[in-house]
TORLOZA-12881 format. One record per residue (C-alpha): residue in three letters; z, y, x. Coordinates in steps of 0.02 Angstrom, whole numbers, plus 50000, padded with zeros to 5 digits. Each point is the difference from the previous one (the first is absolute). Layout:
# TORLOZA-12881
{resn:ALA zz:Z yy:Y xx:X}
...
# end
This chain:
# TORLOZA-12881
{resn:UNK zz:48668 yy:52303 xx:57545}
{resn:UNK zz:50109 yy:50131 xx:50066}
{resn:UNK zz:49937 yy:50160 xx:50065}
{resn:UNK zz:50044 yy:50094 xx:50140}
{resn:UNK zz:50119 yy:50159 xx:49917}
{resn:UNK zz:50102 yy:49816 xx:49904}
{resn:UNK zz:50027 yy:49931 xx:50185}
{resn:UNK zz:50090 yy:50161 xx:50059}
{resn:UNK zz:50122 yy:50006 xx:49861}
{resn:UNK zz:50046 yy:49829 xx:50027}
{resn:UNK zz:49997 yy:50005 xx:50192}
{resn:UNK zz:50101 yy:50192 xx:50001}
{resn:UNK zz:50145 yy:49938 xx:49933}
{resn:UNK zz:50038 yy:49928 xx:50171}
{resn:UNK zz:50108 yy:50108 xx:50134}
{resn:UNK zz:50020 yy:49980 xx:50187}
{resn:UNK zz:50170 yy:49946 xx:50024}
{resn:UNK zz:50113 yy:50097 xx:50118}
{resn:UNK zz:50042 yy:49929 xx:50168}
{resn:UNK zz:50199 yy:49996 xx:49917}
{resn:UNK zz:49930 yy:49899 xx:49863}
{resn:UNK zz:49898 yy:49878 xx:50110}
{resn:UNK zz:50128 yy:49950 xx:50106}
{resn:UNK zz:50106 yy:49981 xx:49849}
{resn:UNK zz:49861 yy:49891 xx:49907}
{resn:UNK zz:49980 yy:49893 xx:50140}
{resn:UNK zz:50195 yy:49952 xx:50015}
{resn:UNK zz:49976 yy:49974 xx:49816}
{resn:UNK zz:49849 yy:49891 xx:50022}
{resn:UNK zz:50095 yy:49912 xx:50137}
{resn:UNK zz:50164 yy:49949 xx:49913}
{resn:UNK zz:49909 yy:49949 xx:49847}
{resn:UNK zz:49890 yy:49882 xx:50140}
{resn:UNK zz:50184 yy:49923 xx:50046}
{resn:UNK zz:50071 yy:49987 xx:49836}
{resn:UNK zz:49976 yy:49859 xx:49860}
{resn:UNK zz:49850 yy:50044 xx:49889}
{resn:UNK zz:49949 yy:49854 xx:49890}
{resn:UNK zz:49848 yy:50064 xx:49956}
{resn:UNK zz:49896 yy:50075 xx:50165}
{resn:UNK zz:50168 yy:49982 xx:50148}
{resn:UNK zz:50108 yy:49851 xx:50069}
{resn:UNK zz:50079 yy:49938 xx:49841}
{resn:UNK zz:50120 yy:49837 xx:50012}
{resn:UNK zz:49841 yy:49906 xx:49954}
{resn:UNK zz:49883 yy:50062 xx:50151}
{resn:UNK zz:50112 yy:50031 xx:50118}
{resn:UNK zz:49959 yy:49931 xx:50171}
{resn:UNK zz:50086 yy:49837 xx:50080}
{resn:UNK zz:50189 yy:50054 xx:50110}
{resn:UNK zz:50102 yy:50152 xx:49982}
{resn:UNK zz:49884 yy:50112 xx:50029}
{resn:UNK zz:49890 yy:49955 xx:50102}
{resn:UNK zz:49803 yy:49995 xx:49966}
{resn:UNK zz:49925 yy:49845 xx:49937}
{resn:UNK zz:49880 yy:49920 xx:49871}
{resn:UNK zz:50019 yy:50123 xx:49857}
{resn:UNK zz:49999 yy:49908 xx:49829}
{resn:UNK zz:49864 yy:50064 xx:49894}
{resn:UNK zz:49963 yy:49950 xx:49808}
{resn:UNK zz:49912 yy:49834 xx:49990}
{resn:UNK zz:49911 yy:49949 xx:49861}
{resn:UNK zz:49994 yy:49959 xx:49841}
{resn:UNK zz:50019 yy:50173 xx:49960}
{resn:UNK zz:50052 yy:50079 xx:49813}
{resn:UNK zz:49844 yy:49992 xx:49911}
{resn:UNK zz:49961 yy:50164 xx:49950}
{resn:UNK zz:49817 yy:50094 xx:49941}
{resn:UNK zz:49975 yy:50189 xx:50028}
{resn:UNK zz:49859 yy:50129 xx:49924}
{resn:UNK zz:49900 yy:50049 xx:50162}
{resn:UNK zz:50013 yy:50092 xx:50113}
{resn:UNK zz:50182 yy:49952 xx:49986}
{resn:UNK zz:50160 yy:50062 xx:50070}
{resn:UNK zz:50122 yy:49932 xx:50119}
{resn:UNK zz:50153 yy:50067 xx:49919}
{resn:UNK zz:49958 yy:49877 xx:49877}
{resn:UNK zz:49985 yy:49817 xx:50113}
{resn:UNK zz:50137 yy:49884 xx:50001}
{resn:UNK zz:50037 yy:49983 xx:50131}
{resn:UNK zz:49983 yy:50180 xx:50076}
{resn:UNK zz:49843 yy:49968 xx:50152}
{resn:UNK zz:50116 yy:50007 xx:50164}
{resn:UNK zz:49918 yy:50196 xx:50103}
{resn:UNK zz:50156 yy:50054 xx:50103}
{resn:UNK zz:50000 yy:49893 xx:50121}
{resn:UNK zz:50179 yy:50001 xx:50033}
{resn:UNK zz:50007 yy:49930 xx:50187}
{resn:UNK zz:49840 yy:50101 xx:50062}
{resn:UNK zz:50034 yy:50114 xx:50110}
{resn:UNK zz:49887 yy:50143 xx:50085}
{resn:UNK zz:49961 yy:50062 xx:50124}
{resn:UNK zz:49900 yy:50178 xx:49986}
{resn:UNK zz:49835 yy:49889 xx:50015}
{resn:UNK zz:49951 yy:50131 xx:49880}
{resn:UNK zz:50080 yy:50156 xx:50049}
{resn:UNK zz:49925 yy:50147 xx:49939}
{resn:UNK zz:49845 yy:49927 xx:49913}
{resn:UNK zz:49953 yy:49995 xx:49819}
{resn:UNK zz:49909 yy:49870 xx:49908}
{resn:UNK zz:49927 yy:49985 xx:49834}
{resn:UNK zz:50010 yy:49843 xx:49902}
{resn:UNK zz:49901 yy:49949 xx:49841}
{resn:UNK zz:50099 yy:49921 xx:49862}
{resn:UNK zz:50160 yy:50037 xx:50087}
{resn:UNK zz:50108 yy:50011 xx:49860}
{resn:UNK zz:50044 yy:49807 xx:50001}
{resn:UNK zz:49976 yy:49817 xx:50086}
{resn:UNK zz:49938 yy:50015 xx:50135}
{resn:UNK zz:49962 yy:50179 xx:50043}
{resn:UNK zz:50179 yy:50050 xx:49953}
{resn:UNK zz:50071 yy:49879 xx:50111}
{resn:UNK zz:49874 yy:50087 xx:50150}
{resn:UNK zz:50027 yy:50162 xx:49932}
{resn:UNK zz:50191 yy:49975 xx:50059}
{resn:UNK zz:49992 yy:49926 xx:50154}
{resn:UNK zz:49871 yy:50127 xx:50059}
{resn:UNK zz:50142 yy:50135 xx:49953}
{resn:UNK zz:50109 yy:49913 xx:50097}
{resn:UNK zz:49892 yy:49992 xx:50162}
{resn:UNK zz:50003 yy:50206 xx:49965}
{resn:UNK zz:49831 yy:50010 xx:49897}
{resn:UNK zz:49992 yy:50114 xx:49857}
{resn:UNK zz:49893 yy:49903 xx:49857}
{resn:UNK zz:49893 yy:50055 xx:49853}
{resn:UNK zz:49962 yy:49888 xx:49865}
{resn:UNK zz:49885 yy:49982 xx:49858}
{resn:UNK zz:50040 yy:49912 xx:49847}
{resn:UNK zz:49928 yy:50002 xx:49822}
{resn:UNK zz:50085 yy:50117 xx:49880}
{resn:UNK zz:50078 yy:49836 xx:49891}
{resn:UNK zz:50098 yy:49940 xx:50152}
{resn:UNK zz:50097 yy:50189 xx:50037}
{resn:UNK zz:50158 yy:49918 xx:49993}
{resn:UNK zz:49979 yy:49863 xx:50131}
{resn:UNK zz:49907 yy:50161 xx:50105}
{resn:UNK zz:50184 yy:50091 xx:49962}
{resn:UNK zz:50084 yy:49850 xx:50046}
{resn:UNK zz:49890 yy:50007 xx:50167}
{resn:UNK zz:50011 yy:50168 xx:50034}
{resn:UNK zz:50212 yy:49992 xx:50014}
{resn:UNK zz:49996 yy:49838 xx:50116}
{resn:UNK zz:49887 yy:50105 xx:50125}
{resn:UNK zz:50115 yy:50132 xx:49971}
{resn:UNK zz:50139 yy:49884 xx:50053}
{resn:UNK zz:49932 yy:49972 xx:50164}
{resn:UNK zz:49996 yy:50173 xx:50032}
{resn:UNK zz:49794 yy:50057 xx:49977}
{resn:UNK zz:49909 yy:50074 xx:49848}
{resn:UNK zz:49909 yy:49915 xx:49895}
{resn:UNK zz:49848 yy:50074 xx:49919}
{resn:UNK zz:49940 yy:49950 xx:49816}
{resn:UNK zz:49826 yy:49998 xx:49962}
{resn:UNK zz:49963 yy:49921 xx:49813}
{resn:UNK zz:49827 yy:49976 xx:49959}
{resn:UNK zz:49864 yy:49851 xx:49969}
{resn:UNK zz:49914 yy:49937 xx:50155}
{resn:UNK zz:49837 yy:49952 xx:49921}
{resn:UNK zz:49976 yy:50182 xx:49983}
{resn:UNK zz:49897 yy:50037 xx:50168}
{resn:UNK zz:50067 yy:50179 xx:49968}
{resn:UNK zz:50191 yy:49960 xx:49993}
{resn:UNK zz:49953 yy:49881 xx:50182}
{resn:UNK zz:50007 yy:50174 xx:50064}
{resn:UNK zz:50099 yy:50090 xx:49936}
{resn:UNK zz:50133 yy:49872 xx:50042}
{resn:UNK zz:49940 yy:50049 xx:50190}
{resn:UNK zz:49989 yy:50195 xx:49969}
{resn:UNK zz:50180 yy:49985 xx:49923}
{resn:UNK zz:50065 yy:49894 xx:50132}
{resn:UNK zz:49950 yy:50137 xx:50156}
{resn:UNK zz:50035 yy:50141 xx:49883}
{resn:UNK zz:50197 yy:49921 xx:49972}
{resn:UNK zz:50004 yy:49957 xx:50195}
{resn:UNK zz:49868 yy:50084 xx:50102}
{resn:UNK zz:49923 yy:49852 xx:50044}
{resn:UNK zz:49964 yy:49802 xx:50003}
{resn:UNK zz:50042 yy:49883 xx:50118}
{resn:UNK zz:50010 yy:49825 xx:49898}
{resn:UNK zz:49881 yy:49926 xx:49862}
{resn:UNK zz:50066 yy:49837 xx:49902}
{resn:UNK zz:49868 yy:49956 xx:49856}
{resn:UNK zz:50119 yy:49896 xx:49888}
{resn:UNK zz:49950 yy:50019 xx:49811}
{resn:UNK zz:49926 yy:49878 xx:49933}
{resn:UNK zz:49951 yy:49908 xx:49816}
{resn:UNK zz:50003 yy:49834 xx:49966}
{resn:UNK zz:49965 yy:49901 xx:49823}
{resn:UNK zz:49990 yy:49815 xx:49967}
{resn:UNK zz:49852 yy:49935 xx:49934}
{resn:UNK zz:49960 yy:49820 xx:49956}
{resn:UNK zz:49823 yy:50026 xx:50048}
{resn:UNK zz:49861 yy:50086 xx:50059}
{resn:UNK zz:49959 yy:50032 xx:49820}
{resn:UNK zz:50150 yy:50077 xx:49936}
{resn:UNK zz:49993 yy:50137 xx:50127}
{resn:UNK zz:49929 yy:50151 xx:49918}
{resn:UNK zz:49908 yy:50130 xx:50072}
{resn:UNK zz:50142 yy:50110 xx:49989}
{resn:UNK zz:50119 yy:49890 xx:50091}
{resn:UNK zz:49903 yy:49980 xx:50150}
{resn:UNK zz:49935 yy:50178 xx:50027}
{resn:UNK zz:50208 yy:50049 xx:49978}
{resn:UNK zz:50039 yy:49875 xx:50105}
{resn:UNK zz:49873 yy:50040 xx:50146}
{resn:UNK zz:50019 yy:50213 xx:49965}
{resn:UNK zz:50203 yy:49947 xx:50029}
{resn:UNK zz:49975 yy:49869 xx:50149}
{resn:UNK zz:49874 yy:50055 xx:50095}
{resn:UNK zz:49903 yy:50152 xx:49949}
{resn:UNK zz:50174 yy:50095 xx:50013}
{resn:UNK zz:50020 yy:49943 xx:50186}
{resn:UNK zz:49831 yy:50048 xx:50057}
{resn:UNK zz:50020 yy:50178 xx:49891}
{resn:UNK zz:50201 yy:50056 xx:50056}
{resn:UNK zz:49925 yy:49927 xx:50197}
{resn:UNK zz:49867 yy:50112 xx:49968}
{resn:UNK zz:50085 yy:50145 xx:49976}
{resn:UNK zz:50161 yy:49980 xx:50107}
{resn:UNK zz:49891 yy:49969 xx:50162}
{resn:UNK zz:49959 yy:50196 xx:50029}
{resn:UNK zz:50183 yy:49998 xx:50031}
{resn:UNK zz:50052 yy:49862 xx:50105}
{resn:UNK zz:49972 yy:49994 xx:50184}
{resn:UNK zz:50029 yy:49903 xx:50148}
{resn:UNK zz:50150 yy:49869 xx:49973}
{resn:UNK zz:49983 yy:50019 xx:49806}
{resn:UNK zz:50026 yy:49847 xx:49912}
{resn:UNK zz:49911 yy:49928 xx:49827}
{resn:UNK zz:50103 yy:49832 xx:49945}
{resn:UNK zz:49917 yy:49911 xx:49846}
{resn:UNK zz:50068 yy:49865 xx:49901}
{resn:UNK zz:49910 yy:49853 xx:49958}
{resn:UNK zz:50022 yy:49842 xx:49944}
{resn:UNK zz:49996 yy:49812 xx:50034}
{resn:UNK zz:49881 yy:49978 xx:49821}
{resn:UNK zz:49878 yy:50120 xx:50142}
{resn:UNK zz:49996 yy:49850 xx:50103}
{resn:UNK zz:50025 yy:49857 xx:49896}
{resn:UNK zz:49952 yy:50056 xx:49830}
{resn:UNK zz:50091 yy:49972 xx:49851}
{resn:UNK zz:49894 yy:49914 xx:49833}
{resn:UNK zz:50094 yy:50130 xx:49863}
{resn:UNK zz:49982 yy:50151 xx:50105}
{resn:UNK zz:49816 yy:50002 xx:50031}
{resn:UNK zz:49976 yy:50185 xx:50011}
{resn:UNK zz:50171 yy:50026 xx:50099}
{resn:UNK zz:49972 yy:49888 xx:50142}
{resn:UNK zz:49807 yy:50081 xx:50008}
{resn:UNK zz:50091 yy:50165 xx:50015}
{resn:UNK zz:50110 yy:49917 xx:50141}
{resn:UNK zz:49882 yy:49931 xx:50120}
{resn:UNK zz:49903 yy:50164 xx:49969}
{resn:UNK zz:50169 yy:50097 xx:50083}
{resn:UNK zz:50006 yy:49862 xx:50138}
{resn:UNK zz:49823 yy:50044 xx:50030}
{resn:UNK zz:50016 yy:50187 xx:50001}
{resn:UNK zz:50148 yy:49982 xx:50118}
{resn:UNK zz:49907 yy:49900 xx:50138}
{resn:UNK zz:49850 yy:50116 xx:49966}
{resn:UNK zz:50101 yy:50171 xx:50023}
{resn:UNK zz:50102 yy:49944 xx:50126}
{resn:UNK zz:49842 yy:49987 xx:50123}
{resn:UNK zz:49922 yy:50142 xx:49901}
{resn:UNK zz:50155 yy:50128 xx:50077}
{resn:UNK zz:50064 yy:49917 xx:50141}
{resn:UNK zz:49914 yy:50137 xx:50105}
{resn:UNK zz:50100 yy:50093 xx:49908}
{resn:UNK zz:50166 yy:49939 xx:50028}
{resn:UNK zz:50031 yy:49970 xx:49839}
{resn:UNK zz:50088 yy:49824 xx:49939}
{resn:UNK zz:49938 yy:49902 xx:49860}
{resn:UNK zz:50090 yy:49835 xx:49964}
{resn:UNK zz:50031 yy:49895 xx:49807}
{resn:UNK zz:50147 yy:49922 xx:49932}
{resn:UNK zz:49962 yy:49845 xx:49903}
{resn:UNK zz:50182 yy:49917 xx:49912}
{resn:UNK zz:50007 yy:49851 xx:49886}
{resn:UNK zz:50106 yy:50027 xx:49844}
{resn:UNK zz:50111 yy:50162 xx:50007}
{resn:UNK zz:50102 yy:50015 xx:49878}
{resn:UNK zz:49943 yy:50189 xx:49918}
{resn:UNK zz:49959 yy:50051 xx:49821}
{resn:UNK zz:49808 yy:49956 xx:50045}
{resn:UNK zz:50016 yy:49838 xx:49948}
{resn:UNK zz:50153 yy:49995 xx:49840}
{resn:UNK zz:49873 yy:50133 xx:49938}
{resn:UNK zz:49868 yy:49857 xx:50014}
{resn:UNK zz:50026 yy:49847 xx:49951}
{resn:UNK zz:50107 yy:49898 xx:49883}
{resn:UNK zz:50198 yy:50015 xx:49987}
{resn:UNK zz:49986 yy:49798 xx:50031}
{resn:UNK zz:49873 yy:50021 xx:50144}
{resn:UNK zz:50108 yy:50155 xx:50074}
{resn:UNK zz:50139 yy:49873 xx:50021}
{resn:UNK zz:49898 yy:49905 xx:50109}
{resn:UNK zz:49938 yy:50127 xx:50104}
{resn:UNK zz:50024 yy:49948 xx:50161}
{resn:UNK zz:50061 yy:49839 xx:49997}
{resn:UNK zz:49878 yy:49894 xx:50091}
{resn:UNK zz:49998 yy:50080 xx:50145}
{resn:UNK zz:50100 yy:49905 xx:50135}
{resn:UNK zz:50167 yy:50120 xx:49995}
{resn:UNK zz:49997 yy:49963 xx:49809}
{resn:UNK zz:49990 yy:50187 xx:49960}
{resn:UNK zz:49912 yy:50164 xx:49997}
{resn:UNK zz:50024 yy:50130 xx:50133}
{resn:UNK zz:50098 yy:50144 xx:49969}
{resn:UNK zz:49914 yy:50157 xx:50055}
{resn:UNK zz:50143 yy:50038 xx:50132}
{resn:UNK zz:49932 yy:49855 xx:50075}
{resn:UNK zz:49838 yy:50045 xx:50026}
{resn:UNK zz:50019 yy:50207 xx:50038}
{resn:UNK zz:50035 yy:49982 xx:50173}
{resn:UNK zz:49834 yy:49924 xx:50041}
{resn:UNK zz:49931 yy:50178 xx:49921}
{resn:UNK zz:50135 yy:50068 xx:50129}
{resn:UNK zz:49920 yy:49894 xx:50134}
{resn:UNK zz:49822 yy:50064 xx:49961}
{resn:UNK zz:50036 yy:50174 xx:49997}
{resn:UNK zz:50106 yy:50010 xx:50152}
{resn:UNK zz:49909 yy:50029 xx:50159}
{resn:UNK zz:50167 yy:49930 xx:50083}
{resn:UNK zz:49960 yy:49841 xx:49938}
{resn:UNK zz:49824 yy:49996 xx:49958}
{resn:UNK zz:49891 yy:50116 xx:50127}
{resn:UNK zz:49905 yy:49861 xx:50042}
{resn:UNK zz:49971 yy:49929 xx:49820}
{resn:UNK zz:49851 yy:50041 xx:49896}
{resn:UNK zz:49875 yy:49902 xx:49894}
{resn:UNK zz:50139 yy:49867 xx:49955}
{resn:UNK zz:50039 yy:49921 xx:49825}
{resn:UNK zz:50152 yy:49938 xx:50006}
{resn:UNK zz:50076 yy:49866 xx:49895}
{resn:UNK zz:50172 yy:49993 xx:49919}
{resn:UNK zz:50011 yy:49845 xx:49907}
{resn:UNK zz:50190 yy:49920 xx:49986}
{resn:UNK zz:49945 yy:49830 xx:50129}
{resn:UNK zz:49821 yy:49990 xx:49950}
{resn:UNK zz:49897 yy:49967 xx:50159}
{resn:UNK zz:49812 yy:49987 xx:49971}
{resn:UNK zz:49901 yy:50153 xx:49902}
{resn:UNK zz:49830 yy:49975 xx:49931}
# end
């Protein structure tokens, strides 16, 4: 738990960058884009087909390294690194001008969105728990690369109080909200029902789902008309999964709350659409399950592999743009590397 005076220090130590220092961030951001990067760029080993020319980018297949982490776990430490700059992505100022705040955007998933959105122009605040600072550091320079701030907000999101402060810091830091992605999540395998404790199903649902209906809660005084609220799901929402009982219940729950608030504000103008991947390859799971079973992950899908989360930002792009997506609310859509039926 993290109270309100502990979130300023941590967020304060962030300063607007000077117009000089943008531009020069974003030619920084953009050479390192072009140039081999074996660990999140084009490296000889997923570099795309032809001299230079865009093609199918070669992404790590499994078996991975097996490999075990102490939750929440950080990304610094997967071998390989998850894949978040999207080297070939380019933008487009879909996002000019707005800011967004993303839960658990320090890694996976909501560092790889946290980029592209500064790269469409958005200026992002994340919150992160207080054991993952140095993936939020790591974060907070590759938004910096692109040119926008970054905003820190460390705290525990089954804390209804730190839900808003995360907001109240967010529009202090910017002046207002434009963008909601609920992103953090828990997730614990169980062999069954029984071995779920009481515990690990209220952490899991205050993390899943009781955070997403608390940050909504608050942030929704300050949206407004063409606002957007992404949520990520998953496919265990749809499908289920039989070791993640009290995950996948949290998962159909945020499927459900998206249809339900999307008709609830469409009056409103306000978007409300759900990301549901596969496997993404993000500290979530390492920090889960077995070094053997981690080596796995991913692997019987029919592309043979986990996602990497530059793979499946833009769809958060897509959702939050009303360029693309103006016409797009209530939808849950699935990212699942050449599955084709859901549930």
């Amino acid at each position: 738990m993290v109270n309100k005076k502990k979130t300023e220090t941590v967020s304060l130590r962030l300063k607007t960058p000077s117009t000089k220092k943008a531009v020069t961030n974003r030619k920084r951001s953009s050479a390192r884009r072009s140039s081999s990067n074996p660990i999140n760029g084009a490296s000889s080993k997923s570099s795309t087909k032809g001299s230079g020319e865009l093609g199918q980018i070669t992404q790590p297949k499994s078996p991975m390294p097996p490999q075990h982490q102490q939750k929440p776990g950080l990304e610094s430490k997967l071998k390989p690194r998850p894949r978040y700059q999207a080297p070939y992505y380019k933008g487009a100022e879909k996002l000019k001008q707005k800011v967004a705040l993303i839960t658990g955007g320090d890694s996976g998933i909501g560092r790889a969105v946290a980029v592209l959105f500064a790269r469409e122009g958005a200026d992002v605040a994340i919150t992160y728990l207080p054991e993952e600072q140095s993936d939020a550091d790591e974060t907070r320079e590759a938004v910096a690369a692109e040119g926008q701030n970054a905003h820190l907000i460390a705290g525990d999101l089954t804390d209804p109080d730190f839900c808003k402060e995360a907001v109240e810091a967010t529009v202090t830091r910017f002046g207002k909200l434009d963008i909601l992605v609920n992103n953090a999540a828990f997730q614990q395998h169980q062999e069954s029902l029984t071995k779920i404790s009481e515990e690990q199903w209220v952490r899991t649902f205050e993390t899943n789902i009781f955070s997403y209906f608390r940050v909504t809660k608050a942030a929704l005084p300050h949206l407004k008309k063409g606002s957007a609220i992404v949520n990520c799901g998953s496919i265990t929402g749809l499908e289920g999964s039989k070791h993640l009982l009290d995950y996948s219940a949290t998962k159909g729950a945020i499927h459900a709350f998206t249809k339900s608030l999307a008709q609830n504000l469409i009056e409103k103008g306000i978007r409300v659409n759900c990301v549901a991947p596969g496997p993404v390859w993000t500290p979530l799971n390492p920090s889960d399950k077995s070094a053997k079973d981690v080596a796995e992950f991913g692997a019987d899908t029919p592309m043979k592999r986990p996602a990497q989360p530059e793979e499946i930002a833009p769809s958060f792009v897509y959702f939050a743009s009303e360029v693309d997506s103006s016409y797009v609310t209530g939808e849950v859509l699935t990212l699942l590397g050449g599955e084709t039926t859901a549930g």
